[in-house]
Each structure stands twice: as structure tokens, then as C-alpha cells.
SERO-4910 file (N, C-alpha, C, O; in steps of 0.05 Angstrom, whole numbers):
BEGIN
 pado doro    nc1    nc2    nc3   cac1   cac2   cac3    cc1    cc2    cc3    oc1    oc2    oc3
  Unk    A    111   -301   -313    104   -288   -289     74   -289   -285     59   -284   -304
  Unk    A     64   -296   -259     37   -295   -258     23   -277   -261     40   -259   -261
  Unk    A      2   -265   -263    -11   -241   -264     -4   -221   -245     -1   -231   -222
  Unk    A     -2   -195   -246     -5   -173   -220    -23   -176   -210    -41   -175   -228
  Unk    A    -36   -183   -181    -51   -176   -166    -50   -148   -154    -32   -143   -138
  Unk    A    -64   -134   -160    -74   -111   -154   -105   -102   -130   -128   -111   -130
  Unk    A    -92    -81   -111   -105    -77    -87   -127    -47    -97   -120    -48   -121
  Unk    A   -137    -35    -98   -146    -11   -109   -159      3    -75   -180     -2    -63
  Unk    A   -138     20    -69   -147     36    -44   -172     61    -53   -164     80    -66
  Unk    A   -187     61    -49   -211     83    -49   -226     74    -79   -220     56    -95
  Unk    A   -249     96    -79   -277     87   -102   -285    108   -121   -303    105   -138
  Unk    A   -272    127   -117   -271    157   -141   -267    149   -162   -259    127   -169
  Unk    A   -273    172   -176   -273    168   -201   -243    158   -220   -242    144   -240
  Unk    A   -221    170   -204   -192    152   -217   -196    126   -208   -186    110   -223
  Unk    A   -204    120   -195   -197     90   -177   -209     71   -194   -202     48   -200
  Unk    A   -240     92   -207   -250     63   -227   -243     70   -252   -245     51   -267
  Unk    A   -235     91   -262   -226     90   -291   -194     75   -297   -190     65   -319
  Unk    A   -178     74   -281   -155     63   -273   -162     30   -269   -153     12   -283
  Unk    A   -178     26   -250   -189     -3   -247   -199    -16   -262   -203    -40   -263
  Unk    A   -206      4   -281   -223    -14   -311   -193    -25   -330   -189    -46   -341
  Unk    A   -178     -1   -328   -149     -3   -350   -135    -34   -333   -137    -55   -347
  Unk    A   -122    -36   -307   -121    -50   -301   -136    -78   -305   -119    -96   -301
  Unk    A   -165    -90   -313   -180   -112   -307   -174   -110   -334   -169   -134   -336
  Unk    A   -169   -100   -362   -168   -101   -386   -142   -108   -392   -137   -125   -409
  Unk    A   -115    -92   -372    -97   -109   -385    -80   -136   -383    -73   -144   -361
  Unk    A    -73   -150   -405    -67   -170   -404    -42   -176   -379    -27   -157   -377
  Unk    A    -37   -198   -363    -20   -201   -341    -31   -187   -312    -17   -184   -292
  Unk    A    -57   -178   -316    -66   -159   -286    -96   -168   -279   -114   -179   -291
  Unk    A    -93   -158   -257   -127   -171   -246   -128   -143   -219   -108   -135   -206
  Unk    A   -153   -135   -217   -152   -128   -194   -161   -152   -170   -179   -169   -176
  Unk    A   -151   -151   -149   -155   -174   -140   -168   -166   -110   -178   -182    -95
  Unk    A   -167   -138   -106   -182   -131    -79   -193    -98    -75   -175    -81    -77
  Unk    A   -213    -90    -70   -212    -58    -62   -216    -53    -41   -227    -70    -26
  Unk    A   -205    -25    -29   -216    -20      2   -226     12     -2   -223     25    -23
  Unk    A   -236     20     18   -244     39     21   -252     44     45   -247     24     58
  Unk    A   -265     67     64   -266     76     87   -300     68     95   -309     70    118
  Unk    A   -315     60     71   -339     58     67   -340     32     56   -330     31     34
  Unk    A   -351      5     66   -346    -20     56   -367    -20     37   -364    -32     16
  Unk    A   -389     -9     41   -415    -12     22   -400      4    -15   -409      1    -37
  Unk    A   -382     15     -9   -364     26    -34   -346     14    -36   -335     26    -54
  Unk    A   -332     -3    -32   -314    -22    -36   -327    -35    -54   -327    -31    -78
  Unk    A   -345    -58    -36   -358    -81    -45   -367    -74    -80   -358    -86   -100
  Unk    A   -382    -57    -81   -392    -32   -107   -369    -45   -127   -368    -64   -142
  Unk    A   -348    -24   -118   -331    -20   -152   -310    -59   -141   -292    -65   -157
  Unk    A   -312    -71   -126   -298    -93   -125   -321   -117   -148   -314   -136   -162
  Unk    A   -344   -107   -143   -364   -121   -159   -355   -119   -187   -346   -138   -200
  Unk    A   -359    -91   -195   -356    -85   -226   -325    -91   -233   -318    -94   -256
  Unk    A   -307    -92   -214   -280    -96   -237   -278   -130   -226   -256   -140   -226
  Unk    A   -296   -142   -219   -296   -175   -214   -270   -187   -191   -256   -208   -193
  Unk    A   -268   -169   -170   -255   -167   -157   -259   -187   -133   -283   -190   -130
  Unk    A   -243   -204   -113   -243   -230    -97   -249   -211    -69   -264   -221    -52
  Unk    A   -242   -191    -66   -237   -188    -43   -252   -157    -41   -255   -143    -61
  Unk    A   -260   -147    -12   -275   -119    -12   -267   -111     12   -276   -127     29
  Unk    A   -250    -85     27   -257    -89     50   -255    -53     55   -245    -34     43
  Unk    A   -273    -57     84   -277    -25     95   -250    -23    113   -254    -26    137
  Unk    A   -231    -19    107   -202     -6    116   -187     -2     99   -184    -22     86
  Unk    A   -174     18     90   -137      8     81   -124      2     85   -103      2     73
  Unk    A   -132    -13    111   -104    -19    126   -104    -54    123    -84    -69    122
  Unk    A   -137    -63    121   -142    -89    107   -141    -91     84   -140   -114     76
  Unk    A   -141    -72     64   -142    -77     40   -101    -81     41    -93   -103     33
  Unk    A    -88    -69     47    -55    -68     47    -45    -96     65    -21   -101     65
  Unk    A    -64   -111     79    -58   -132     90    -58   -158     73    -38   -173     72
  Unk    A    -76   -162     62    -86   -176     37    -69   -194     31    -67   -185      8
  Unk    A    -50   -216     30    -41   -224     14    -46   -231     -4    -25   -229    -17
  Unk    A    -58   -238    -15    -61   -244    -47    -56   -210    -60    -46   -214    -83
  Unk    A    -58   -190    -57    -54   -172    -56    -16   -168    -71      3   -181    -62
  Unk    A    -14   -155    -85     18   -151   -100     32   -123   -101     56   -118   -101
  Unk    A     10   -105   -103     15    -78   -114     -4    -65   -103    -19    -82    -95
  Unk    A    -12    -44    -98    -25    -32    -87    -32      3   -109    -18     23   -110
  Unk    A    -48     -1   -118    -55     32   -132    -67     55   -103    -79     43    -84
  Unk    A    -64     76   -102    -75     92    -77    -79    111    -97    -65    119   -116
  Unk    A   -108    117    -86   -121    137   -108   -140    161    -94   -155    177   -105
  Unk    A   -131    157    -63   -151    161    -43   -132    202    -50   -109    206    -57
  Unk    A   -154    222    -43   -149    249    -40   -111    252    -17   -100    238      0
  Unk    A   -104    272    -30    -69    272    -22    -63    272     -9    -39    267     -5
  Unk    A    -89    284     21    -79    284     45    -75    256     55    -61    252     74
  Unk    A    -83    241     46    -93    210     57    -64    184     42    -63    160     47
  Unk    A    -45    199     25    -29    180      7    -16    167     19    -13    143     16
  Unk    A      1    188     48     19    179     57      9    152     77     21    130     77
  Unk    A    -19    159     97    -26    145    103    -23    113     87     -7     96     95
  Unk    A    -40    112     66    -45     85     57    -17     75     50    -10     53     57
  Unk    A      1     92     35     28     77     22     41     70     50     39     46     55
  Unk    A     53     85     69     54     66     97     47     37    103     60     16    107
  Unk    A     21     42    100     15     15    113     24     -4     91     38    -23     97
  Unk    A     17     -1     66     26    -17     37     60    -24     39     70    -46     35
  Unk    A     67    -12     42    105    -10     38    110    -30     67    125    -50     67
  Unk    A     97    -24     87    106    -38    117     86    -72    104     92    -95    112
  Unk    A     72    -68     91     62    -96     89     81   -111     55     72   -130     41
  Unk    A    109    -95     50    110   -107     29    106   -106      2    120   -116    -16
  Unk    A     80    -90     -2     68    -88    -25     80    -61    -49     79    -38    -40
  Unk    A     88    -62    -71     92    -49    -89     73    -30    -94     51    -38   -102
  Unk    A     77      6    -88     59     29    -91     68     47   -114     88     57   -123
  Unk    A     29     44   -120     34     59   -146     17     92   -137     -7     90   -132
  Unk    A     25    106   -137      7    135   -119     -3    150   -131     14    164   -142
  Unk    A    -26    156   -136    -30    179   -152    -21    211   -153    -25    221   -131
  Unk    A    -13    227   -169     -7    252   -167    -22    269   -155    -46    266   -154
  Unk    A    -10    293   -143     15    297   -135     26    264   -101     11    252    -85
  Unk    A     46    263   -105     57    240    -92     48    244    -62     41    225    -47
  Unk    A     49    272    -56     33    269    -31     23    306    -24     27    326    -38
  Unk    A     11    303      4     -1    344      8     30    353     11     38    374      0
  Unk    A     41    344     21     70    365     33     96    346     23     97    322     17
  Unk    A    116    367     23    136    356     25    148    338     35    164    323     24
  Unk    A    137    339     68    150    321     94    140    302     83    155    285     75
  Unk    A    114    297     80     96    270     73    109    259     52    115    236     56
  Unk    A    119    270     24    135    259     10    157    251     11    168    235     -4
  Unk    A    166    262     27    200    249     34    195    230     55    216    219     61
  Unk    A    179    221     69    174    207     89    171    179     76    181    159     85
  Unk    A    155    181     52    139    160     24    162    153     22    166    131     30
  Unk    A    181    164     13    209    159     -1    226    148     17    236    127     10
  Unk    A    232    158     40    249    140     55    238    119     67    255    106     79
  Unk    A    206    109     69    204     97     77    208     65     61    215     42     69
  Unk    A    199     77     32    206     53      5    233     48      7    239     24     10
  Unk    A    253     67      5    278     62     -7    285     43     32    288     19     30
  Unk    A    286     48     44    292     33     69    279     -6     66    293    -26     71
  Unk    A    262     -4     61    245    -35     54    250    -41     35    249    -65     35
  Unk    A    257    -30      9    260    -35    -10    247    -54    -17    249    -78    -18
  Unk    A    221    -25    -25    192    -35    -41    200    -20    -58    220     -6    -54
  Unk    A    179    -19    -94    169     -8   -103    152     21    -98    133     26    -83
  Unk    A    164     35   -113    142     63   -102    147     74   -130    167     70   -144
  Unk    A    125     88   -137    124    102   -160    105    120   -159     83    112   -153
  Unk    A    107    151   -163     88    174   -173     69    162   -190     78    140   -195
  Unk    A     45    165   -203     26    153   -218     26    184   -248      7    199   -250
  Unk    A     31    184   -252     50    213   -268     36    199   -299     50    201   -319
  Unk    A     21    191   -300     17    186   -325     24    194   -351     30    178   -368
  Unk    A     23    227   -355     24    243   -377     54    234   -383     59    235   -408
  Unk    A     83    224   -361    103    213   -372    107    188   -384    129    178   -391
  Unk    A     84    178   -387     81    144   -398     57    147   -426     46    128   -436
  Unk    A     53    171   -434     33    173   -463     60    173   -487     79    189   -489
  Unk    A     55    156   -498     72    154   -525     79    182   -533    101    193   -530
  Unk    A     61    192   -542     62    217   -555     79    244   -539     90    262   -550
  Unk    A     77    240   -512     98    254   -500    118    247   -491    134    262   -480
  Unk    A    124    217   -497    150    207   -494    170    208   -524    194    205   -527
  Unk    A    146    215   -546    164    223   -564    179    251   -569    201    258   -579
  Unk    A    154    267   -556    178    293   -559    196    295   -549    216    302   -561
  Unk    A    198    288   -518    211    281   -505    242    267   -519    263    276   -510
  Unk    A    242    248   -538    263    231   -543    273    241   -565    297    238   -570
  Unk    A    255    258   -584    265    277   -616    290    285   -614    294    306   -601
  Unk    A    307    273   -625    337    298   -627    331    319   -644    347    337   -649
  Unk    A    313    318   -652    313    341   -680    297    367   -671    288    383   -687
  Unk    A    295    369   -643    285    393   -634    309    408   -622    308    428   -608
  Unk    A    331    396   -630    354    408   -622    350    425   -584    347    417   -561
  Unk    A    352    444   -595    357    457   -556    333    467   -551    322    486   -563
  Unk    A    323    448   -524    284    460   -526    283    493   -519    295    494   -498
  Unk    A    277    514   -525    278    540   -519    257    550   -500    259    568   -484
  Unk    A    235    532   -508    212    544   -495    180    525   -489    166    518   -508
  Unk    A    175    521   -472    153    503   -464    132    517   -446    135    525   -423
  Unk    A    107    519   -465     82    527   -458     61    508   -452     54    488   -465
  Unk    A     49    517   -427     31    500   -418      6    514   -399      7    531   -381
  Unk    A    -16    499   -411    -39    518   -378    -62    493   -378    -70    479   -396
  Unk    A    -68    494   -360    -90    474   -352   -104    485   -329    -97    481   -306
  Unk    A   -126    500   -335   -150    508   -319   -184    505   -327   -192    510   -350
  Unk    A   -194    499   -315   -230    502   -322   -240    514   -296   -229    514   -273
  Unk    A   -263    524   -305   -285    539   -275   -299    518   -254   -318    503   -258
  Unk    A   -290    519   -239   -304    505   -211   -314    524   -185   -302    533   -166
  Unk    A   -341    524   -193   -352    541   -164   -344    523   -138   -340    500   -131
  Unk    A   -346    558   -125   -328    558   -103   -353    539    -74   -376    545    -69
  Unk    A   -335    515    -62   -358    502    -43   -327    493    -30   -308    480    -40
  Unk    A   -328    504     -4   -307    501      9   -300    468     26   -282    462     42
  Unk    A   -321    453     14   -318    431     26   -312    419      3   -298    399     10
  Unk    A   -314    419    -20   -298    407    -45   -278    403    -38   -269    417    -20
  Unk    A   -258    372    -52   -235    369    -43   -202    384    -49   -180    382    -39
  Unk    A   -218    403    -78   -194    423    -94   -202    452    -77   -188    472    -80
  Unk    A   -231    453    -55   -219    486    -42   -215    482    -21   -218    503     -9
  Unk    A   -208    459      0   -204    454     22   -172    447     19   -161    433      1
  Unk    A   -159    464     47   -138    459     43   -128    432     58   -108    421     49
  Unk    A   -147    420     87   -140    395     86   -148    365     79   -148    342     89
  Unk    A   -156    381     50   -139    352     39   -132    356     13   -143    344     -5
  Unk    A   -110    375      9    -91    381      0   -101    395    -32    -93    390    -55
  Unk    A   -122    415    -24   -131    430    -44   -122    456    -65    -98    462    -60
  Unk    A   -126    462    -74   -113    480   -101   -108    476   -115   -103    452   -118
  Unk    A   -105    495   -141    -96    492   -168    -67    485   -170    -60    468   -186
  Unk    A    -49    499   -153    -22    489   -168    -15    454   -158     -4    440   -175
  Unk    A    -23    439   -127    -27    415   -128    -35    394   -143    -20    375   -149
  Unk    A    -64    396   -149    -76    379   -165    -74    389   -197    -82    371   -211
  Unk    A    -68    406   -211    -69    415   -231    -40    416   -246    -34    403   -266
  Unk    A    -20    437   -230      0    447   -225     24    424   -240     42    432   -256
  Unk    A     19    389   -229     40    381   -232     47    372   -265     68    361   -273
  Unk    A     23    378   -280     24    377   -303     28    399   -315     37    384   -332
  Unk    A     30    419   -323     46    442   -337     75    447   -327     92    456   -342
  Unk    A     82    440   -292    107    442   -286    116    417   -293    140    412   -295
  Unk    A     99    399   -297    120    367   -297    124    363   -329    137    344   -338
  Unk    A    114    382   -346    124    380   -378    147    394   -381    165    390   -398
  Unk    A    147    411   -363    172    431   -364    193    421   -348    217    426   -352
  Unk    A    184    407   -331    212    393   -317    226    372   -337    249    370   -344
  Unk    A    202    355   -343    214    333   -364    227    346   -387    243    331   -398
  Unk    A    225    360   -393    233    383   -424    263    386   -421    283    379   -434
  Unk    A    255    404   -393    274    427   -385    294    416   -363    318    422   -361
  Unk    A    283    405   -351    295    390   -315    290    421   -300    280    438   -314
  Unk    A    295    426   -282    290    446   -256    301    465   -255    326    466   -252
  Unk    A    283    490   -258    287    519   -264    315    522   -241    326    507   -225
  Unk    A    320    549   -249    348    560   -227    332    580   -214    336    586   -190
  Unk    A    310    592   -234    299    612   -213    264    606   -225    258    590   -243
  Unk    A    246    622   -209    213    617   -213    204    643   -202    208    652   -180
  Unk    A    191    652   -222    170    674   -216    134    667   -217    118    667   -236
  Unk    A    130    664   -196     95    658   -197     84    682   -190     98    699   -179
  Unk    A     58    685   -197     40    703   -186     10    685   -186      9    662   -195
  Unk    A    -14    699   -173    -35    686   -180    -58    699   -154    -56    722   -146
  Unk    A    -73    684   -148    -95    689   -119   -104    666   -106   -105    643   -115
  Unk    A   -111    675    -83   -119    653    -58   -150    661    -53   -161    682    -46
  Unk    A   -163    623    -66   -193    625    -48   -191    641    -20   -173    652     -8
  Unk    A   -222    634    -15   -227    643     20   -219    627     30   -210    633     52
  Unk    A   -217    601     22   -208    579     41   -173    579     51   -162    572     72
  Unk    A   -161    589     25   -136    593     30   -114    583     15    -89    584     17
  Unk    A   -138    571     -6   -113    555    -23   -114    568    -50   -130    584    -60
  Unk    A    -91    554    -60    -84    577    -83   -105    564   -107   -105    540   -112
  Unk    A   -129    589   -124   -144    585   -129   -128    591   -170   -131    579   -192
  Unk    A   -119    603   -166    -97    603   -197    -66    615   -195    -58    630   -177
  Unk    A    -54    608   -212    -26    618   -221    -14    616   -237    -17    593   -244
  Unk    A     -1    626   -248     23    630   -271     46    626   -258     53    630   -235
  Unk    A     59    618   -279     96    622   -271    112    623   -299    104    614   -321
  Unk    A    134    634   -293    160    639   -316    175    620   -297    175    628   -274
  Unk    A    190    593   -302    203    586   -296    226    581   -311    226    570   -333
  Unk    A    253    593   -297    272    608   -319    295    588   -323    297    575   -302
  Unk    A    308    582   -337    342    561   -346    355    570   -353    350    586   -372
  Unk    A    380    565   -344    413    579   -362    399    577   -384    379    567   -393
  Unk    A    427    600   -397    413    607   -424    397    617   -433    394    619   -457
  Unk    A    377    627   -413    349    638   -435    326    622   -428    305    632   -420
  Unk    A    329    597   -430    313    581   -436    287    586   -419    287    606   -405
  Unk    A    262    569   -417    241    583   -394    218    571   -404    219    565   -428
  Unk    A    192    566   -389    172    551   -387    153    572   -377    153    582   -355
  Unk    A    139    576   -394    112    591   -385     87    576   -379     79    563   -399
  Unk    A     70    574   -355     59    551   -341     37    569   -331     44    592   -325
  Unk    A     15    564   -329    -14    568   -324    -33    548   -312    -37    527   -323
  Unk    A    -42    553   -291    -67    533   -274    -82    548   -265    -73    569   -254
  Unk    A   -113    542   -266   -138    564   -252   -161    541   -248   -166    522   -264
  Unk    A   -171    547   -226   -199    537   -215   -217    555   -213   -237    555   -199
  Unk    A   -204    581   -237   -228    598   -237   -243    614   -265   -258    633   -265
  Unk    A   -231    597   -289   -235    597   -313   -218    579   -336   -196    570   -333
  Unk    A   -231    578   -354   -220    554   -378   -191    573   -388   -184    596   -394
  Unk    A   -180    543   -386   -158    556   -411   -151    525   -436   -156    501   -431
  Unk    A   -144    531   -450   -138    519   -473   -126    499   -462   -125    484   -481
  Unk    A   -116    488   -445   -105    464   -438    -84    447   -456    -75    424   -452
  Unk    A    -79    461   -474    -59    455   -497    -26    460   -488    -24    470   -466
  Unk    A      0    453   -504     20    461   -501     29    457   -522     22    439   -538
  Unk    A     54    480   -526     78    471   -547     97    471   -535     98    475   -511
  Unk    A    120    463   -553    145    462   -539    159    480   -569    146    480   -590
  Unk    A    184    491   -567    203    512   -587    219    498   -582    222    489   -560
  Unk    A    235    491   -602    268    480   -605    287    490   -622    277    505   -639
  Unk    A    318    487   -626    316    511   -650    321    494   -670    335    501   -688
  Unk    A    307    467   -670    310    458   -692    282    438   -703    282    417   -717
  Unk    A    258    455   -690    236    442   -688    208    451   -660    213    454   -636
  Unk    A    186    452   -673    166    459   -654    148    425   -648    153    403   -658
  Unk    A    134    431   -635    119    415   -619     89    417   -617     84    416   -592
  Unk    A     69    418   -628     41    429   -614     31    397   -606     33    374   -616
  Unk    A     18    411   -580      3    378   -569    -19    385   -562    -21    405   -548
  Unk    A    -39    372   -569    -61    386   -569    -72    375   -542    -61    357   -530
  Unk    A   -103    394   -532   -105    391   -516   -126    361   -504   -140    356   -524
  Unk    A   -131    347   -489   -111    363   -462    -85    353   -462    -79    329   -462
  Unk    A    -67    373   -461    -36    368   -467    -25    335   -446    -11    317   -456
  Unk    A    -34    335   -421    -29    309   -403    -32    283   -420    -16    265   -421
  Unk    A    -58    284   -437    -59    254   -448    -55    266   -480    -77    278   -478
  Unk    A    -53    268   -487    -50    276   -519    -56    256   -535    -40    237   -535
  Unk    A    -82    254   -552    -85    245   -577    -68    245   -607    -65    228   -624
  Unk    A    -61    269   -605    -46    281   -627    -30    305   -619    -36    324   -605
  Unk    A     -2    300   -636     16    326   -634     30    320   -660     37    300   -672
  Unk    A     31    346   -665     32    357   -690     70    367   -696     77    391   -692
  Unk    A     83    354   -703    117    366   -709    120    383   -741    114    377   -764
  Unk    A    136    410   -728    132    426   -756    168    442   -750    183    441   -731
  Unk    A    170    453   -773    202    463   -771    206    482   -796    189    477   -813
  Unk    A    223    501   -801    217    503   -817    229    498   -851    229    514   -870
  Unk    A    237    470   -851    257    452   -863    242    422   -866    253    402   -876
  Unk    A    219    422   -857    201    402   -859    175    405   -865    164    428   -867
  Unk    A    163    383   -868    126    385   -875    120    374   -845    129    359   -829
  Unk    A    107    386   -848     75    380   -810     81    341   -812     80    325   -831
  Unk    A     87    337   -786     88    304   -779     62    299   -755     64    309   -733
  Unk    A     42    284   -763     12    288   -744     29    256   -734     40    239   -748
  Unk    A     27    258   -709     20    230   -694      9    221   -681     18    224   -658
  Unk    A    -10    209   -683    -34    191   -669    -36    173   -653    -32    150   -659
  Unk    A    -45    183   -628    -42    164   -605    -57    127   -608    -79    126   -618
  Unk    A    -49    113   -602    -63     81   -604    -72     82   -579    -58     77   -559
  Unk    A   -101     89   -579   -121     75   -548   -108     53   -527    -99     59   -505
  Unk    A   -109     28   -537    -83     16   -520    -59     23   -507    -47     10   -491
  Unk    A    -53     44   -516    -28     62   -503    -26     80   -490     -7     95   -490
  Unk    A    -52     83   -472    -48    108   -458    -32    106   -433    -23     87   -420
  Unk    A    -34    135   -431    -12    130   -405    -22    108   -385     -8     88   -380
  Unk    A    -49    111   -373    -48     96   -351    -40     71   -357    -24     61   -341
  Unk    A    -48     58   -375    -30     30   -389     -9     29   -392      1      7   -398
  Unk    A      5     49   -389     39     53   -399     47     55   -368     70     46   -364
  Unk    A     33     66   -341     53     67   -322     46     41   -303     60     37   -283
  Unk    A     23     20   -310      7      0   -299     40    -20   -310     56    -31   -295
  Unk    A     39    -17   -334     59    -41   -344     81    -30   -329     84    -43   -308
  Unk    A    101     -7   -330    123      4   -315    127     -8   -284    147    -12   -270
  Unk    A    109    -10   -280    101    -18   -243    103    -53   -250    117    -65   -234
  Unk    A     90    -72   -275     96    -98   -271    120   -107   -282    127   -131   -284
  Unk    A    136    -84   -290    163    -87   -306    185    -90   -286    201   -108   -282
  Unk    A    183    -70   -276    198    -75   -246    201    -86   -227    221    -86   -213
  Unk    A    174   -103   -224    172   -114   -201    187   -146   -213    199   -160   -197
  Unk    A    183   -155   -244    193   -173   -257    224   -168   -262    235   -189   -268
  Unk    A    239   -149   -262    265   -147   -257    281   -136   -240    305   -128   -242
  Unk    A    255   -136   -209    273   -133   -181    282   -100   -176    294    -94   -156
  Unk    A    271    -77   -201    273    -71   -193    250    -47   -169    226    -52   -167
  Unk    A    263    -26   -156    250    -10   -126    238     15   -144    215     23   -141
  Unk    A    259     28   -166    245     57   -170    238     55   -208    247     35   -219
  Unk    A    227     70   -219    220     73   -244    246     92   -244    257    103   -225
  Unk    A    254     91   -278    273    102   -297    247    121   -308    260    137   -322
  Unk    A    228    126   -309    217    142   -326    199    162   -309    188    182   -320
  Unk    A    197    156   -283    179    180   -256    198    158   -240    194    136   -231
  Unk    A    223    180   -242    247    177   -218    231    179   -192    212    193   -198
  Unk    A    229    173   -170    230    193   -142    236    209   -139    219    226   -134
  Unk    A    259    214   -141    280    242   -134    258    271   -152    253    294   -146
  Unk    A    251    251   -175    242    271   -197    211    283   -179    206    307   -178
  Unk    A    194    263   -168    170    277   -157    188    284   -128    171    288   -111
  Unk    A    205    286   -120    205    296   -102    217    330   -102    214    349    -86
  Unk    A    227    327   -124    241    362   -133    212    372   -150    213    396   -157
  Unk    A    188    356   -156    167    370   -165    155    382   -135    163    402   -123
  Unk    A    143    372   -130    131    376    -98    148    390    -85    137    392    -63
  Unk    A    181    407    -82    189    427    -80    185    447    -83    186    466    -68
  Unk    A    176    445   -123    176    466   -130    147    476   -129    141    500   -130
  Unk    A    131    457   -128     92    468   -124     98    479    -96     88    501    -98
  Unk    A    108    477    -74    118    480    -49    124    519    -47    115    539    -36
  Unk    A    144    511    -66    153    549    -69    132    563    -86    126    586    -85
  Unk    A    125    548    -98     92    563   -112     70    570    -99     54    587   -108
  Unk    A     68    563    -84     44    559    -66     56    587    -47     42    607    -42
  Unk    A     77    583    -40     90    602    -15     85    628    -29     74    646    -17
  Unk    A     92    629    -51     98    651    -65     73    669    -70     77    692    -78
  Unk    A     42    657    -63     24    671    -63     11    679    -39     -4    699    -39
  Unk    A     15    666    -20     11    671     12     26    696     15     28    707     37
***
């Protein structure tokens, strides 16, 4: 198979740390950037040795030489670019959360599954070895309990793109889909959710908690703030095995398996394997065996996430 040609929509800071993983791995090239600002295109199209630069998305998604398309651009803007990408053909890889609203995400979705393109969440933390192993452990028997929080302090500047709400700002959005998306993968989707938390001036939700509850008992305690640090760590309880992953729990270097019928098992992440490398290959795996959706960040799956940040969000208004 020839190399992925790769399109890189916008110039932030994912777009080039992603664009570097991409130009490094073997079978990929970035092969074009766009952006709304051509003098920023041209920029990061320079440094990842890129053919092509252009000031649109809508030229950068025209592109043929163009294969795949990464969109990295802020959430209000996803649906936009994957549109034009999907109507031109091109295989989308989106960054999290999949889009600001619901409508916009189901819109993403029917618009792939109708063309039958490629579409995929950019969900990384489900493509890090180390959380695809807890994930796969039989020996944690029945998960009981999954802890998670991911917050740090960010003064409040209402034109920032996490306190403005249009373009798709807050903690449980941008933060959110990682403490709920460990617990979904764990757990799959509460029956019931208790959030609490507070709303910037701007209007968006500035922190929250939740108990998100499962037959049985079972339940996910989940934490996000844009208004102080938290440990950014998680465990998981099983009743036949614990879990610690240290922080930051999304990419994990190391997690630690303990029970109490065993000695401490440390496992160590390989640099080459991080997620973003794990969901870059997922996206050229597919497109090499025809198939439209990932087995590992279903659709269906970000689309019952972005439900549930949906009722979270409601729940503090």
C-alpha cells in the first residue's frame, strides 16, 4: 500500500504534535495543511515537509493528493471541515470531543455512514497500550469501580477557547470525555448519572463531578475542573484485581496491577506506542481493508459519549 497522504486542517498545538507523529511514522506523510490563515499553514506545512499549504479547509479537503484528512481545528468548527472532507471523499480522523453538540455529531455520522467514508473520533487514550490492557485483563474479574479526575487552573479570559461557549467551551467537553470515556470503556453507559459542579460567567461549565451508576452497584466516580489541579490519575477495582494508572491517566506511562493473590505487575509504556500512533495506524488499517468505522472508537460509541457530556452539562444550567 502506498503511503497515507495526510491533509492536517488547522496549526495549534495538536495539529503539530500529531503532525510530527504522523511525518515519523512509517507508511505516512503529511502531504498538505490548511488553515484560515495561509501565512500558518505555509509555517507548520514547512516544518512537517509538507507539498501543499493552503488558506481554506475547504482547499485543503479538495486536494487530491490528499487521503485522510486529521481536523484539529476548535469543536465548533469539526463539523464544518469533516463535511467538506467526507463530500470530497476523504477518510476523517476528528479530534475529541467529535463535535460542540449533539446535532453536529449525528449529522458527522450520517453524513459518513451515507458516503461511506471513514470517520473516526481521535480518542487516543483508547489506542495507549497500557489502557488497552486493562481493558482486555480477565483477571480483574467484574470491574466494580473506576476513578478518574482531570483538572488544572486556568484563569478566567472569556475569549479563551475552553471559557467561550461558542466554540464549544468547558470542562466537561474538552476535559470531560476522558474520565467519562474510561468509564464507558470499563463500564459501557451508566443507567443513571448524578453530576453536580459550577458555571463560569461566560456560561459554560467551569467544573464537575459525577457518580455515574450500573446494575449491580457498579459506578464511576469522574472529576473535571478549569478551576484547580487534581491528580489526574485513575484506578480501576475488580473483584479480582486493581488497576492504578498513573497520571495523566489519558496517556499512561505506567500502570501498576496489584490483587491480593499477587505481587505489583509495573508496565511500561514503549514511546513508539502511543496512542496517537496507535489511532494514526487504526485510520491506515481500515482504509487498507475497506473498512468505514473503527472496532476500537465505534461511532455509535462517541456518539452515546456526547449524549452523556450533553446531560452533564444540562444538569448544571
Amino acid at each position: 500500500m502506498k503511503d497515507l497522504a495526510w491533509g492536517i486542517a488547522a496549526t495549534g498545538g495538536i495539529a503539530r504534535t500529531v503532525g510530527a507523529v504522523i511525518a515519523a511514522e512509517p507508511g505516512m506523510r503529511v502531504a498538505a495543511v490548511g488553515s484560515r490563515e495561509l501565512a500558518r499553514a505555509q509555517a507548520l506545512a514547512s516544518a512537517l515537509d509538507a507539498e501543499s499549504a493552503y488558506g481554506s479547509y475547504a482547499e485543503l479537503c479538495a486536494d487530491p493528493a490528499v487521503d485522510a484528512v486529521y481536523v484539529a481545528t476548535p469543536h465548533a468548527q469539526h463539523l464544518e471541515v469533516a463535511e467538506a472532507a467526507i463530500a470530497a471523499g476523504k477518510a476523517v480522523l476528528c479530534e475529541k470531543p467529535l463535535a460542540a453538540s449533539v446535532a453536529d455529531a449525528e449529522r458527522m455520522v450520517l453524513l459518513a455512514r451515507e458516503a461511506g467514508v471513514f470517520l473516526m473520533e481521535a480518542m487516543w487514550m483508547r489506542f495507549n497500550p497500557l489502557i488497552r490492557r486493562v481493558a482486555a485483563d480477565p483477571r480483574f474479574g467484574e470491574i466494580r469501580s473506576v476513578h478518574a479526575s482531570f483538572g488544572f487552573a486556568l484563569p478566567y479570559d472569556p475569549l479563551h477557547r475552553l471559557w467561550a461557549p461558542e466554540l464549544g467551551g468547558g470542562a466537561l467537553l474538552d476535559l470531560g470525555v476522558y474520565p467519562f470515556g474510561l468509564a464507558q470503556l470499563l463500564l459501557g453507559m451508566p443507567s443513571r448519572v448524578c453530576v453536580t459542579g459550577s458555571l463560569a460567567p461566560s456560561g459554560v461549565d467551569a467544573e464537575a463531578a459525577g457518580v455515574l451508576v450500573y446494575p449491580g452497584g457498579r459506578r464511576a466516580l469522574v472529576e473535571v475542573s478549569l478551576l484547580g489541579g487534581f491528580p489526574n490519575s485513575a484506578y480501576v477495582v475488580g473483584t479480582g484485581m486493581r488497576a492504578d494508572i498513573q497520571a495523566p491517566f489519558w496517556a499512561p506511562e505506567r500502570v501498576v496491577f496489584s490483587g491480593p493473590s499477587m505481587e505489583p505487575e509495573a508496565y511500561e509504556l514503549d514511546p513508539a506506542d502511543n496512542g496517537y500512533a496507535g489511532e494514526l495506524r487504526e485510520v491506515r488499517a481500515a482504509l487498507a481493508e475497506g473498512r468505514t468505522e473503527s472496532e476500537v472508537m465505534p461511532l455509535d460509541e462517541s456518539l452515546a459519549m456526547m449524549g452523556l457530556l450533553a446531560d452533564a452539562q444540562q444538569s448544571l444550567t
